[in-house]
C-alpha positions as MATLAB code, in Angstrom:
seq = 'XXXXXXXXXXXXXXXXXXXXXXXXXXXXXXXXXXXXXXXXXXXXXXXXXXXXXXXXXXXXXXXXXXXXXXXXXXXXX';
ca = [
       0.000    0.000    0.000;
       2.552    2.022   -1.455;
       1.712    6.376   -0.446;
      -0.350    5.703    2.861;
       0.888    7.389    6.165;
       1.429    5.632    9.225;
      -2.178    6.392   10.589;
      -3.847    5.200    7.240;
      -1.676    1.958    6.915;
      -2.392    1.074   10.877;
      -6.330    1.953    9.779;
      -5.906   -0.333    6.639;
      -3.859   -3.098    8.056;
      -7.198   -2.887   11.477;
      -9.884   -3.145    8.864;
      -8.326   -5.942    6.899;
      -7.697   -8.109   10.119;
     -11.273   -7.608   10.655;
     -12.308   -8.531    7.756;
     -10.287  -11.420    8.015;
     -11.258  -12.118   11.723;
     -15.342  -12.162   10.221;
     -14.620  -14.198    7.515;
     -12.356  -16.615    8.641;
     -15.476  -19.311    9.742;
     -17.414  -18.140    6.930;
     -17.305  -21.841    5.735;
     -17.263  -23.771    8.538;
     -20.688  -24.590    9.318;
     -20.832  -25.975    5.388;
     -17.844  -27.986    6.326;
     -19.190  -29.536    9.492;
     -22.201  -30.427    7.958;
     -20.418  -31.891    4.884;
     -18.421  -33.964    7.524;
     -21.261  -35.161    9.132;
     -22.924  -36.459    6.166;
     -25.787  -33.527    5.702;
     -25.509  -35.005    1.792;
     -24.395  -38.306    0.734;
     -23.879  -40.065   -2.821;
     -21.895  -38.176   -5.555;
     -22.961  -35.191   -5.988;
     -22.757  -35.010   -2.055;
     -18.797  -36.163   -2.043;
     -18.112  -33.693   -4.773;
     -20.049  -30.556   -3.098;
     -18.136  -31.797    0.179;
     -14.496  -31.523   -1.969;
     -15.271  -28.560   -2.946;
     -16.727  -26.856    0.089;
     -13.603  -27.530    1.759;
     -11.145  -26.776   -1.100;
     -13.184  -23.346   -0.866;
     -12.491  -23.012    2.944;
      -8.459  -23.864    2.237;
      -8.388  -21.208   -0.047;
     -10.449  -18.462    1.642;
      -8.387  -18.692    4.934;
      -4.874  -19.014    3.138;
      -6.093  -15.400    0.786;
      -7.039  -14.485    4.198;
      -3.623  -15.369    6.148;
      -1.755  -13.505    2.879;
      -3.775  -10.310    3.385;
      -3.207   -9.823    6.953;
       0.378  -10.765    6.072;
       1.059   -8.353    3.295;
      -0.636   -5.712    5.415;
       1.219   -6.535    8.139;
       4.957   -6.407    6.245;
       3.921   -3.225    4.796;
       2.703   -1.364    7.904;
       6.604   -3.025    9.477;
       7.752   -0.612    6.684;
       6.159    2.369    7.706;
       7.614    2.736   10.723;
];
């Protein structure tokens, strides 16, 4: 975030770990459900794969935002 002040990177890098602190479970519920066999058979197993794949990739986009924000606002000082 290449410009900001201090004060506006510290207000960026708070919102984003927010936002990733909201969304971090935003899956979950889908997941535990999907573990507990809410829908069987194929179509089941490949909503399941998917659902989970989905969570993987939310919470890694998540770590490397928080991350990157992070690094940057280290910068700034």
């Amino acid at each position: 975030m290449p410009g900001l002040d201090r004060e506006a990177m510290q207000a960026a890098m708070s919102r984003i770990q927010k936002l990733s602190d909201d969304n971090w479970w935003a899956l979950h519920a889908s997941c535990t459900l999907m573990e507990a066999q809410a829908w069987v058979g194929p179509s089941g197993n490949r909503f399941g794969d998917a659902v989970h794949k989905n969570q993987q990739e939310l919470r890694a986009m998540l770590v490397k935002a928080v991350t990157m924000a992070q690094d940057e606002l280290a910068k700034a000082k």
